[in-house]
C-alpha positions in Angstrom: -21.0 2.3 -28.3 -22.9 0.8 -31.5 -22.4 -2.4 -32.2 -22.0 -1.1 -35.6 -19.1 0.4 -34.8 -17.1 -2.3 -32.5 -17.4 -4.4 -35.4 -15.9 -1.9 -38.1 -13.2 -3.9 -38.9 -13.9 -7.2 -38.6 -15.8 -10.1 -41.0 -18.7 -11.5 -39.4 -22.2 -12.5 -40.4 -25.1 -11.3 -38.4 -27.6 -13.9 -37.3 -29.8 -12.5 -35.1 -30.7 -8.7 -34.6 -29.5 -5.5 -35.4 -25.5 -3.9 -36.1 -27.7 -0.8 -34.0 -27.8 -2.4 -30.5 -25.7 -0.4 -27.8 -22.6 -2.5 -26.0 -21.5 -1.3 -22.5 -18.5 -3.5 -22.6 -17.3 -6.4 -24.4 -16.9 -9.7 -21.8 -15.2 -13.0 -22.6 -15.2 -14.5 -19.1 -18.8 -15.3 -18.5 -18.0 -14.4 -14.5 -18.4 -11.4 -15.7 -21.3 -10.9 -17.6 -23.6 -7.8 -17.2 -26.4 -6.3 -18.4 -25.9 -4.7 -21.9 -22.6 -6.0 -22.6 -21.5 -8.0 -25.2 -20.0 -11.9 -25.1 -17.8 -13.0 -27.0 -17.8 -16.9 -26.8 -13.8 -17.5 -26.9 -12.7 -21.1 -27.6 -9.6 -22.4 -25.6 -7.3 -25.1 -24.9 -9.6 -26.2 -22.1 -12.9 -23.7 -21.9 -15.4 -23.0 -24.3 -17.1 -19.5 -24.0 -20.4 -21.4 -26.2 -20.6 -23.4 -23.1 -22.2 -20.1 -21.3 -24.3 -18.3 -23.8 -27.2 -19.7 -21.6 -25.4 -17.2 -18.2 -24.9 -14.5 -20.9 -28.6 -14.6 -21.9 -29.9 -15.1 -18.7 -27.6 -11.8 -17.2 -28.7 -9.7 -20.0 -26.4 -9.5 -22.2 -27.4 -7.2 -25.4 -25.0 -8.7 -28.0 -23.2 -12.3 -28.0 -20.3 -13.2 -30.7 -20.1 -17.1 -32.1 -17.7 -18.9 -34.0 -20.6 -21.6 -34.5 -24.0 -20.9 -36.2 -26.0 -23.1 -34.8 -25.3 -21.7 -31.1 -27.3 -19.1 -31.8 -30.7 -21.4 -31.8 -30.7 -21.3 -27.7 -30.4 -17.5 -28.1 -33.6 -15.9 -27.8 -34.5 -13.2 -31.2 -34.1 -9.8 -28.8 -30.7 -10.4 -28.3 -27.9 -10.0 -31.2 -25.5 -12.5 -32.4 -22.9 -12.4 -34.8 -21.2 -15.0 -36.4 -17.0 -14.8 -37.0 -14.3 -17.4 -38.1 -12.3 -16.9 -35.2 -13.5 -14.9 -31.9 -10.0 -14.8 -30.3 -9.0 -13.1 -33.5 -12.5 -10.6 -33.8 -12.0 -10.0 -29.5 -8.4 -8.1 -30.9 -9.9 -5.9 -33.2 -13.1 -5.4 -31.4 -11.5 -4.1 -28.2 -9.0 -2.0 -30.2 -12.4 -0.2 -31.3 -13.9 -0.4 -28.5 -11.8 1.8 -26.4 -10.8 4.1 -29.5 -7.7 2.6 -31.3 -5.3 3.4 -28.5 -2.4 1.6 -30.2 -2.3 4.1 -33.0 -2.0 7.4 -30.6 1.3 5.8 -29.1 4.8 4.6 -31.0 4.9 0.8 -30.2 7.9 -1.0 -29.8 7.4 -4.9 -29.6 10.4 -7.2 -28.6 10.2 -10.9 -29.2 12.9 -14.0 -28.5 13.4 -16.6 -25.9 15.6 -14.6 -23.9 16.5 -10.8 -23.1 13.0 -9.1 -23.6 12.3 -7.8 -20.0 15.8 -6.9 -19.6 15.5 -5.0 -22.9 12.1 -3.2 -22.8 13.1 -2.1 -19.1 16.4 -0.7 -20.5 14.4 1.3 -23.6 12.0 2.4 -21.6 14.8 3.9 -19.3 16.5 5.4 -22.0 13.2 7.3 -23.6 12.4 8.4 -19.9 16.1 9.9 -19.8 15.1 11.9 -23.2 12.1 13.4 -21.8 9.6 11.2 -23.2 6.6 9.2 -20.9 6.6 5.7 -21.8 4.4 2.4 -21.1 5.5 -0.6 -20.5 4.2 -4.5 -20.8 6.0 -7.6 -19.8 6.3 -10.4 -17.6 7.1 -8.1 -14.3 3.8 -6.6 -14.8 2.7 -3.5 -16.6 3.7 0.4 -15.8 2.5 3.6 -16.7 5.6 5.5 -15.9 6.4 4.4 -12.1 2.1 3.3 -11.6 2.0 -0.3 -11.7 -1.1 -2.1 -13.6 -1.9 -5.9 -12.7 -1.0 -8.0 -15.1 -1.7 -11.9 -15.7 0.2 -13.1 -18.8 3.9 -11.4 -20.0 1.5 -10.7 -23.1 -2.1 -10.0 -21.6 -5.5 -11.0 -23.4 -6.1 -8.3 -26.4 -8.9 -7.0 -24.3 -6.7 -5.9 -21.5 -4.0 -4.9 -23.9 -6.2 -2.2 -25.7 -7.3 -1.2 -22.0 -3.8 -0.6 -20.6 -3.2 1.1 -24.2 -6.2 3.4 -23.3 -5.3 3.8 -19.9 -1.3 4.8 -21.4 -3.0 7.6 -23.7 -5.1 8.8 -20.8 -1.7 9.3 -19.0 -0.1 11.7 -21.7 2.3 8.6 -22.8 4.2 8.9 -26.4 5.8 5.2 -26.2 4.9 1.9 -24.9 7.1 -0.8 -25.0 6.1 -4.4 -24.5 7.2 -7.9 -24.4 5.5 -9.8 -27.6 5.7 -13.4 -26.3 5.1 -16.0 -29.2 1.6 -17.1 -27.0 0.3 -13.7 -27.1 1.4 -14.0 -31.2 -0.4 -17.2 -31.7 -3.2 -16.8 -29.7 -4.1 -13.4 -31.2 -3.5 -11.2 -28.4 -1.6 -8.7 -30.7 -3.4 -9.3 -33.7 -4.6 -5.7 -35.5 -1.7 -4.1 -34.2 0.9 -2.4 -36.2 4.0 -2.1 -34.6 6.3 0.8 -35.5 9.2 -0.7 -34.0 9.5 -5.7 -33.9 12.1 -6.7 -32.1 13.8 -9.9 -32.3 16.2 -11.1 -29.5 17.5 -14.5 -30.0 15.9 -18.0 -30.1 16.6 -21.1 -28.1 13.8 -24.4 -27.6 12.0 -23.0 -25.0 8.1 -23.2 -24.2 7.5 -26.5 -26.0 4.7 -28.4 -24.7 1.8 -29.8 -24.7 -0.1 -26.1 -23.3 2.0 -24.1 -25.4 4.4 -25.1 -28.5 3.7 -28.4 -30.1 7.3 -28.1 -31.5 10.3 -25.8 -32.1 9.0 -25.4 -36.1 6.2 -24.3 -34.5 7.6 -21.9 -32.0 9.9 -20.1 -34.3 6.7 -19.5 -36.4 4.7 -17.7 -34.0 7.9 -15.3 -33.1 8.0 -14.9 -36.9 4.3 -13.5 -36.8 5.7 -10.1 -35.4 7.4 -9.3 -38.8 4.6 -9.2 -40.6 3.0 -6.8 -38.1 5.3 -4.0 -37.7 6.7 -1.1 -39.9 10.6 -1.4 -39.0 11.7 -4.7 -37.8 15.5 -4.8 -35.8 17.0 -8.0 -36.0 19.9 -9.6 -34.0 21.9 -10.7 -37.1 24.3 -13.1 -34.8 21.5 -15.0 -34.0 21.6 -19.0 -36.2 17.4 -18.5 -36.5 17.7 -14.8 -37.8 17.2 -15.3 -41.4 14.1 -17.6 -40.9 12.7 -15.5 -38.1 11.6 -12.9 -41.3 10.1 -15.5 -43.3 6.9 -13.5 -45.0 8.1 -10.4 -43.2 6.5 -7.3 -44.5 8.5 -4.7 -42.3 11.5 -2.7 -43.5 14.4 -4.7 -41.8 17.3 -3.1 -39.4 19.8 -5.7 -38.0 22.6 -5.3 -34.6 25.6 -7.3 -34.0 28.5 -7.9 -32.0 29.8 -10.6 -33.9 29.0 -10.1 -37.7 29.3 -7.4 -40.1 26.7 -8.6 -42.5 23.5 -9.5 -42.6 21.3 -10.6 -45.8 23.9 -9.4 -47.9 25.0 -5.8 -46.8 26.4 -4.5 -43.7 25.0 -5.0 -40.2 22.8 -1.6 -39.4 24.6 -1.4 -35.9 27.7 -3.0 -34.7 29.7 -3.7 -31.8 33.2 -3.6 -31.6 36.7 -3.3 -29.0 34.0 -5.0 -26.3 35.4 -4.3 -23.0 34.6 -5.6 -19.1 33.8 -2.6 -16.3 34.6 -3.9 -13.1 35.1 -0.4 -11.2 33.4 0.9 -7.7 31.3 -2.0 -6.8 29.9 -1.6 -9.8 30.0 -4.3 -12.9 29.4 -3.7 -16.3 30.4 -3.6 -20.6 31.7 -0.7 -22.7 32.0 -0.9 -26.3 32.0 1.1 -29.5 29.5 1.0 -32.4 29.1 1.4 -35.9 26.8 1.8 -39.1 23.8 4.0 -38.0 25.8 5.2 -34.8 29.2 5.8 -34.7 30.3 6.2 -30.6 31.2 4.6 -27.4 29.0 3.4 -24.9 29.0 2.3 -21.7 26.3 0.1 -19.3 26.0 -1.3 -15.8 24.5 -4.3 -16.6 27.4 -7.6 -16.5 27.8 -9.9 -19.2 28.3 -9.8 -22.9 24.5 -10.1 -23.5 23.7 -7.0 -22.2 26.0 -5.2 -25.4 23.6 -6.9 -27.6 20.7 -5.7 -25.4 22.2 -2.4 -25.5 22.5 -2.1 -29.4 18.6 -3.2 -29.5 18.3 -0.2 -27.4 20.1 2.0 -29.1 18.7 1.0 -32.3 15.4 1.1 -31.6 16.1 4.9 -29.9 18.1 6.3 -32.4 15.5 5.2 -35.1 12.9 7.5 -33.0 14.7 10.5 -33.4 16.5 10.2 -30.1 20.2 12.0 -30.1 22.9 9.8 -29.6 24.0 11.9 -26.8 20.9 10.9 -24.9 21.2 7.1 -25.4 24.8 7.4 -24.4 23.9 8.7 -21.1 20.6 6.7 -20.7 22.4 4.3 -22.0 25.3 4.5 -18.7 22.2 5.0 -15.9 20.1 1.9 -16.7 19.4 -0.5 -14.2 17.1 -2.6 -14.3 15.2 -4.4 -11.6 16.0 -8.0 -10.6 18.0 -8.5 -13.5 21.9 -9.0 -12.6 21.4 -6.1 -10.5 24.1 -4.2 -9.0 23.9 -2.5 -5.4 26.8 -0.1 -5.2 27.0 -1.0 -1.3 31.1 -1.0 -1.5 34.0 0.0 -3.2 35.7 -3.1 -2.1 32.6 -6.1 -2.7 29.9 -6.2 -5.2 26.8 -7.3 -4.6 24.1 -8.6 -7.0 20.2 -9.4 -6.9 18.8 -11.8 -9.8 15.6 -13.7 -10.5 17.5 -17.0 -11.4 15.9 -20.0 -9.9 16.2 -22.3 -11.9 19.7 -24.3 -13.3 19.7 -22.7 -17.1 18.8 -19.1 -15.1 21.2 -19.4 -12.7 24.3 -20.6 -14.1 23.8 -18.0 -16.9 24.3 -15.6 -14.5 26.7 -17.5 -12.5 28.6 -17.8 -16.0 28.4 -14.2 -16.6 29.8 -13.3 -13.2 32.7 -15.5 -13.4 34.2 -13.6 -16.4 34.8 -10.9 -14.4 37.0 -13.0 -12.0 35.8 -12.7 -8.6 37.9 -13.3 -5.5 35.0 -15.6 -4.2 31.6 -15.8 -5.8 28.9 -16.4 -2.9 25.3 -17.5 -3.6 22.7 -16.6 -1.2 19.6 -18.8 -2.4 16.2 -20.9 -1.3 13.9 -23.1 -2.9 10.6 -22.6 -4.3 7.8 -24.2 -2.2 5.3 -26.5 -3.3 7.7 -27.0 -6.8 9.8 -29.7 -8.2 12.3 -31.5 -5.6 14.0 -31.4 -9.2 14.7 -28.2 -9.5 16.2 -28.0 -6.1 18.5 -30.5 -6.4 19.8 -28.9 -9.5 20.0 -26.0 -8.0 22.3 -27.3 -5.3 24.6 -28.8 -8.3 24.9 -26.0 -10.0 25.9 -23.4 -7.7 28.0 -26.3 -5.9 30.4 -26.3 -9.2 30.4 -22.8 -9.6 30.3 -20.7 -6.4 32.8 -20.8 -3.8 30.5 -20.7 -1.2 26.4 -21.1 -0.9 24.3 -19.5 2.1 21.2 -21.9 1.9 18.2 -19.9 2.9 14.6 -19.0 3.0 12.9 -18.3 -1.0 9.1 -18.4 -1.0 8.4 -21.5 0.9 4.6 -21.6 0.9 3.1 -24.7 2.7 6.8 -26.6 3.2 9.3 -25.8 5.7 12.5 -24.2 5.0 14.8 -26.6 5.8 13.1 -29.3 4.2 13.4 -27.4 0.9 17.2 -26.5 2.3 18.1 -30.6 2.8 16.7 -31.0 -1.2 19.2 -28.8 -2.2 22.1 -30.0 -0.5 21.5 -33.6 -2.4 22.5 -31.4 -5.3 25.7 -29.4 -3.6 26.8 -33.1 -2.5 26.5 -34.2 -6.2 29.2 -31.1 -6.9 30.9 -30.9 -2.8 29.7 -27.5 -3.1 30.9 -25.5 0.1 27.7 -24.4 2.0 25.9 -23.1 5.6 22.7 -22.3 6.1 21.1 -19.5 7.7 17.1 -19.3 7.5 16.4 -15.6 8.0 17.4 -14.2 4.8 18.1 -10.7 5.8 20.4 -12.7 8.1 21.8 -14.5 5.3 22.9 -11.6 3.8 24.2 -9.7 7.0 26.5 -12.8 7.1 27.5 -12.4 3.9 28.3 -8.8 3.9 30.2 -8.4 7.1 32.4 -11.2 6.1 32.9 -9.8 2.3 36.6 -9.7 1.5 38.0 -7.3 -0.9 37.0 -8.6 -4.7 34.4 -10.6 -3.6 30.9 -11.1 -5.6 27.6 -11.5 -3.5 24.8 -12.3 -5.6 21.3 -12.9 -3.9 19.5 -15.9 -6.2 15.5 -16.4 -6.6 13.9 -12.9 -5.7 14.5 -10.4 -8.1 11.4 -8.0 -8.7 9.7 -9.6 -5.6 8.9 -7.6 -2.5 7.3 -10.5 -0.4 8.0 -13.9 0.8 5.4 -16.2 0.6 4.8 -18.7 3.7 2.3 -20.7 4.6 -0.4 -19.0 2.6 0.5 -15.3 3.4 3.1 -12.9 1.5 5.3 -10.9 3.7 6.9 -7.8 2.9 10.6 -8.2 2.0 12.4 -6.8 -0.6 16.2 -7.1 -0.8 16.8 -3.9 -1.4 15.2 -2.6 1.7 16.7 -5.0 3.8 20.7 -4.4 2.0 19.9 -0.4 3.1 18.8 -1.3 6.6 21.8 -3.7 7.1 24.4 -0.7 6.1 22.5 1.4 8.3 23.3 -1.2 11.1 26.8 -1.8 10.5 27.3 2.4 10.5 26.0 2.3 13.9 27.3 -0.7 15.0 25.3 -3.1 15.6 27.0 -5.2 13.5 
């Protein structure tokens, strides 16, 4: 492609050469530098891509992009350089042209907020599939085109990659993508040139304040803000304290869900929730509720806790502004699960058993919390440690579930380069702290065995830590486990006895 054309939408001032010269590819890690590609010299919070023009002249490139003039004096006349205010900012639009404008063939849906988003997008996504309609989707599990996984680095990935996965989405006959806007990928320009059809705002709550990320909350809330000025419709969660200054300079028409209020910025909230009830039927936990405004049914999901209704209404809102019947969301609506997150195994009519990602203390005894409300006989935590990670975190851990399980089963996470029940003795300082009732047992498809043959009747089981993950990571090498697998082979042994 011209460089002519890569450039179309961008401001830059040309410094060396000609708009004429043909690009292969556009590169911003000089690892990767080829002949006839372009470089784009990106500044970050630690590297800066000016540092390598030298490797990009000397592999060939045709075409190098500077935010600084007087880089382009070590940059010999036959190659072309272009001068632009930001190259984070020109790398988003140039990509987008580059592989063709692949956000504007799909109907984006971007969800932002400290907490819900992979939970959410996972649950649209299943929804839409239900309908009929192929979907994409981007988040902090990875990205999917349909049931292919694509690697993925950052819950938003580098605007580069973004456009390619994009691409790649068209290529594969999707309609929708739906992806996880973190306020990173917002600040740092992954996003930027994109124009949402559907922004999403969760909830917000200090997170990600530090010195590699947020330099304050102000600041934080800002860059989730950014989304509302790049979308068409934005779908606000009007019972959140931040909602109101989350659309400061929004440009989008504005939609708001709630199962608390009825109004938001003066008129009636767009979607409500109302008569909120708890499922606890079948081995199976979950919410049903009724709605108002745009919708007016019942509805019904699998997913415990009262934050999966509001997760639901995003859902619903977001579906029944595409066109989709209410019918279909209904019964999408009652068959979404979604991985890792408070996830239900129907293994028995008379326990339940649950796999979630928490692994941390705020994780886990949100989830613990949201279990409790459905009043277990005994709640039983099945949980490791993290190796090579804060003894902190372990002994917090341990305090945690201590207070609010009635028994822990201490066993083996990921423990990389320590041994088991080293990481095992930090958590106990923490179940000491709260006399938290505990045994250990290392093998974790043991662990669970234990926990399964002696389930009584109203029991809860939930497996801490994992989630997603389908290894275990020890001493350097990832092993094949995933929970799932290992709950199926365990009923298949108790069937035949050998347990």
């Amino acid at each position: 492609m011209k460089l002519e054309q890569i450039c179309g939408e961008i401001e830059y001032r040309l410094l060396k050469g000609t708009m004429e010269t043909e690009v292969k590819d556009i590169i911003y890690d000089s690892r990767k530098i080829a002949k006839d590609t372009m470089f784009v010299c990106m500044v970050g919070a630690i590297t800066d891509g000016h540092n390598y023009i030298k490797d990009a002249v000397e592999k060939g490139a045709s075409a190098i992009v500077v935010e600084r003039e007087e880089a382009a004096a070590q940059i010999p006349d036959s190659i072309t350089v272009i001068q632009v205010k930001s190259t984070r900012y020109a790398l988003a639009l140039m990509s987008a042209a580059l592989f063709n404008h692949p956000a504007r063939k799909l109907i984006t849906i971007g969800l932002t907020g400290t907490k819900g988003k992979t939970t959410t997008t996972y649950m649209i996504k299943s929804v839409l599939e239900m309908a009929g309609k192929k979907v994409g989707l981007i988040g902090t599990i990875g990205a999917l085109i349909g049931d292919e996984k694509l690697p993925s680095k950052n819950t938003t990935p580098e605007s580069y990659e973004l456009h390619r996965m994009f691409a790649a989405m068209v290529e594969a006959g999707c309609e929708y993508v739906v992806m996880e806007v973190s306020s990173q990928g917002l600040k740092l320009d992954r996003t930027a040139g994109i124009e949402f059809d559907y922004g999403v705002f969760t909830n917000l709550s200090p997170d990600h304040i530090g010195p590699a990320e947020h330099a304050s909350f102000e600041e934080y809330l800002e860059c989730k803000s950014m989304l509302f000025s790049q979308c068409k419709k934005g779908i606000i969660n009007a019972d959140d304290v931040h909602s109101e200054e989350i659309l400061k300079n929004h440009t989008c028409e504005v939609y708001s869900f709630a199962t608390e209020k009825t109004e938001f910025l003066g008129k009636p909230v767009d979607l409500a929730a109302y008569e909120i009830g708890y499922i606890k039927e079948n081995g199976k936990l979950g919410m049903d509720f009724k709605v108002k405004g745009v919708m007016e049914c019942e509805a019904k999901v699998h997913i415990p806790g009262r934050f999966s209704v509001s997760n639901s209404l995003v859902t619903m809102l977001v579906c029944h502004l595409a066109g989709i019947s209410n019918e279909a969301i209904q019964k999408g609506l009652e068959k979404v699960q979604v991985k890792g997150r408070v996830e239900m195994l129907p293994v028995s009519k008379d326990y339940y058993l649950i796999i979630d990602y928490a692994h941390n203390e705020v994780s886990t005894r949100s989830v613990l919390t949201t279990l409790l409300e459905y009043h277990p006989k005994r709640l039983i935590c099945v949980y490791g440690g993290g190796g090579n990670r804060s003894k902190l975190r372990r002994y917090d851990m341990g305090e945690v579930t201590g207070a609010m399980a009635d028994l822990c089963v201490l066993t083996c996470d990921n423990p990389r380069d320590e041994e088991i029940k080293d990481i095992n003795e930090d958590i106990k300082v923490g179940l000491a702290k709260s006399n938290g009732k505990y045994i250990e047992i290392e093998d974790r498809k043991e662990a669970i065995a234990y926990c399964m043959t002696h389930a009584q009747p109203g029991d809860m089981i939930v497996l801490l830590g994992k989630g997603h993950e389908d290894y275990q990571e020890i001493k350097g090498v990832k092993y094949h486990f995933d929970e799932r697998e290992a709950v199926a082979e365990i009923l298949d042994e108790i069937k035949e006895g050998k347990r």
